[in-house]
N, C-alpha and C positions, 0 to 999 in steps of 0.2 A: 374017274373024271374024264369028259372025251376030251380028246384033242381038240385045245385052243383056247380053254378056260383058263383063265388066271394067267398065262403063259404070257411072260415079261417081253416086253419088245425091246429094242434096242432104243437109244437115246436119238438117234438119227430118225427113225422110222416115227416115233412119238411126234419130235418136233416136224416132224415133213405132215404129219394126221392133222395136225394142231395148225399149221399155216394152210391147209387144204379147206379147212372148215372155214377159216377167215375168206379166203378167197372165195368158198363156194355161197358164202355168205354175201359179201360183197357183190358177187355177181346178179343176186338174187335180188338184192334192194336196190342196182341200176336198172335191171330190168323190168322192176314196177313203176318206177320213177321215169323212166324215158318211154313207158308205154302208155304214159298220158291215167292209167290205172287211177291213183290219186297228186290230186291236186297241190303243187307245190309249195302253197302255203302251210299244209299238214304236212308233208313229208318231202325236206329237200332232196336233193340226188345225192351221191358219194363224190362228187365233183366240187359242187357247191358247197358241201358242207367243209369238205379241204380248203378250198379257197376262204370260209367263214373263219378256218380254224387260224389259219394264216395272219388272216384281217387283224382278229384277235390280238397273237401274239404281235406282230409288225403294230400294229397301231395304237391299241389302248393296252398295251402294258397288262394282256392276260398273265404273264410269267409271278405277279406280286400276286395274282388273285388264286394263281395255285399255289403259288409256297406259305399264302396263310393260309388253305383248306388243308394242307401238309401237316401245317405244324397245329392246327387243331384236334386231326384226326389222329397224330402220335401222342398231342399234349392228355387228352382225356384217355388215349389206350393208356398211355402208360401212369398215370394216376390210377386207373385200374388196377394194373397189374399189379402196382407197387401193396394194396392191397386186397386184393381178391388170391396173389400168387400164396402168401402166410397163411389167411385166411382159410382157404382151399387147403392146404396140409393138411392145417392143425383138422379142420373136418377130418379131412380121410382118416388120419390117424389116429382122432380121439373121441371114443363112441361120445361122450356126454356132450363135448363142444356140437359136433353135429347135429345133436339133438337138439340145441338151442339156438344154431340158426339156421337147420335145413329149412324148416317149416316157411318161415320168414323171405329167406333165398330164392323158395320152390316159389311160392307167392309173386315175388319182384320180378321174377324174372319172366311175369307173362306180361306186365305190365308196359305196354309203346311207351320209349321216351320221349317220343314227343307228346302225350299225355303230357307228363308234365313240364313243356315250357311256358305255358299262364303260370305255373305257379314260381318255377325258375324266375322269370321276369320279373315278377313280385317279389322275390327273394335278393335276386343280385344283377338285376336292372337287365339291359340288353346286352353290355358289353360281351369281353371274351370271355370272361365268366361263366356265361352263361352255354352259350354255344362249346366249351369242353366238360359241363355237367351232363349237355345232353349225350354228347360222347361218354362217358366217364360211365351212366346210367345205362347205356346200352350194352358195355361190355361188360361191367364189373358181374352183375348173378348169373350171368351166363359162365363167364371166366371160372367162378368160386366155384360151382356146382361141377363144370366139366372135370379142374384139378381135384375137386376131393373124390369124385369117382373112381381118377386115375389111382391116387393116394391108396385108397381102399381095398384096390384091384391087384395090390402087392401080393405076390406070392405068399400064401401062408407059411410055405416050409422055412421059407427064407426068413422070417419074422419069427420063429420056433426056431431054429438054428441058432440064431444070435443070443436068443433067450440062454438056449442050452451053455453056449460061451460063455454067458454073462452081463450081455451088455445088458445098458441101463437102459430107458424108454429115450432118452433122447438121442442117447446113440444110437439106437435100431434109428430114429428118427434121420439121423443126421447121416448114415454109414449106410440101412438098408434101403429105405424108402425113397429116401431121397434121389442115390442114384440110379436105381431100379427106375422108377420114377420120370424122370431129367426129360428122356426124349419125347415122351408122349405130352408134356406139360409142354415142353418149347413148340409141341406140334399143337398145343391145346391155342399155346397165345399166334401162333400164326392162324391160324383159324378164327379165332376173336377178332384179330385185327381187322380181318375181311369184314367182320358182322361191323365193326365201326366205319368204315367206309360206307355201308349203306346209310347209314344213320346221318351223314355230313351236310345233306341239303336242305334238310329237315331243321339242320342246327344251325342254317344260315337262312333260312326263310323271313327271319324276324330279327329286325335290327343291324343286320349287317351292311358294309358300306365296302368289304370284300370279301374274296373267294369265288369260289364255282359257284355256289348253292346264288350266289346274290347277282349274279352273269345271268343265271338262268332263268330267275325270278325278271330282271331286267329284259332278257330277251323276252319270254312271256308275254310279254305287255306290248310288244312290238311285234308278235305275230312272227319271229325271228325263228322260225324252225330251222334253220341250219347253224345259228350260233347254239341253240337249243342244245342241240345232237352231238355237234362238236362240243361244250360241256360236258357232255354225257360220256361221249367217247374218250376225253380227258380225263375223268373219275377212273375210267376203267380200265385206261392205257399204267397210271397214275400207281392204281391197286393192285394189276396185276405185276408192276414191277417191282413195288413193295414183297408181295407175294414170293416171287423169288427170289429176292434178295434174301428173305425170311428163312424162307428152305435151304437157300444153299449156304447160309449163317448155320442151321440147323447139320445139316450134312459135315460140316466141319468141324463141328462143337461134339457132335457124338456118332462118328464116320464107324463105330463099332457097332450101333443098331442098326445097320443100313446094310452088313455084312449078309 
C-alpha cells in the first residue's frame, strides 16, 4: 500500500478539510455573484441569501415550517424502520422468507416515490398522511434490502459454532446475528435517513400549507432565489446535524466496532 492511503487523520485535521471546503465553496459562489457572471434573479449572493434567511426566521415564523418538514421526515423514517428493520432480518436469515419477498423489494425499490403521490392523493387526500407515505416509500425497500444483506453477511463460522453448542434458530437469531449485526444496521438507518431528506420537498409540493418544501414552492412563484437557496441551505444544515447526531448515537451505542 503507498503511503497515504487509507491512513486515518485526526479528528481536528478532518473538521478543519471539512470547514475548508465550505469556505472554499463560499468563496467561490461570491465571486460569480459580485462579478455580475449571472444575474441576480437566478442566483442570489451568499449575503443576500443570509439576510433572506434571517427575514424568514425574524418575520414569517420559518422556525414552524422547519419543525414540521422535521417531524415528517422522522415520522415516515421511522414508520420504516419500525418495519423494513424485522423485515430485513427475517430476509437475511431465512432463505425461504427472502425468497418471497426479495423479488418484490428488488422491484419497489426502483420505483420514485414521488411516482406515487396521484395515487397517495387518491388514497388518503392531501393531508399529513400523505406526505409521511412518500417518506415511508422512499426509505422502507431500500432500508429492507440493505439490512438483510447485512443479516446475510454473518460470519459463517460463527453461525456453525452456535450450531455445534446447540442453539436453536432463534437463538443464533437473537445471540449471533443480531449482535454481529447491530452496527452496520444502526449505520444502514443512518444512511436511509439521509435518502429521506431528499425525498421531503417532493412530499410537500402538493397540498401543503407548511414546511421547507411549501417556502420554496411559494418562493418559486416570486422569482425569490435567495429565499430559494436559503431553503435549500436549511435542508442541509437541518440533515447534516441529524447525521451526526445519528453517528455519534451510533459511536456510543457500539463504541467496541469503532475500536
Amino acid at each position: 500500500m503507498k503511503p497515504g492511503l487509507f491512513v486515518p487523520v485526526s479528528r481536528r485535521v478532518r473538521i478543519g478539510l471539512g470547514i475548508a471546503f465550505f469556505l472554499a465553496f463560499g468563496l467561490a459562489w461570491w465571486a460569480i455573484t459580485a462579478s455580475g457572471a449571472v444575474p441576480p434573479q437566478f442566483l442570489a449572493s451568499p449575503g443576500r441569501t443570509l439576510a433572506a434567511a434571517w427575514e424568514l426566521f425574524a418575520k414569517f415564523g420559518f422556525t414552524y415550517d422547519v419543525g414540521m418538514t422535521v417531524w415528517r421526515v422522522l415520522g415516515g423514517f421511522v414508520l420504516a424502520a419500525l418495519i423494513a428493520v424485522p423485515l430485513g432480518i427475517a430476509m437475511g436469515a431465512w432463505k425461504p422468507v427472502e425468497a418471497f419477498f426479495e423479488p418484490f423489494v428488488s422491484f419497489a425499490r426502483y420505483l420514485p416515490a414521488s411516482a406515487f403521490i396521484p395515487l397517495l392523493i387518491l388514497w388518503v387526500g392531501i393531508g399529513e398522511t400523505q406526505k409521511l407515505a412518500v417518506i415511508f416509500i422512499g426509505c422502507f425497500f431500500q432500508l429492507t434490502l440493505m439490512i438483510a444483506m447485512i443479516v446475510a453477511g454473518t460470519r459463517r463460522d460463527l453461525v456453525e459454532a452456535a450450531y455445534t453448542l446447540g442453539c436453536s434458530e432463534r437463538g443464533i437469531v437473537r445471540d449471533v446475528l443480531l449482535p454481529g449485526a447491530a452496527p452496520e444496521i444502526a449505520e444502514a438507518l443512518r444512511q436511509v435517513l439521509g435518502i429521506g431528506w431528499t425525498y421531503i420537498i417532493v412530499a410537500e409540493l402538493i397540498g401543503a400549507s407548511s414546511g421547507i418544501g411549501h417556502m420554496i414552492t411559494d418562493s418559486q412563484a416570486l422569482m425569490a432565489t435567495d429565499q430559494i437557496i436559503s431553503g435549500i441551505v436549511v435542508i442541509g444544515l437541518v440533515g447534516l446535524a441529524s447525521d451526526v447526531a445519528f453517528k455519534q448515537l451510533n459511536r456510543r451505542l457500539f463504541a467496541w466496532s469503532h475500536l
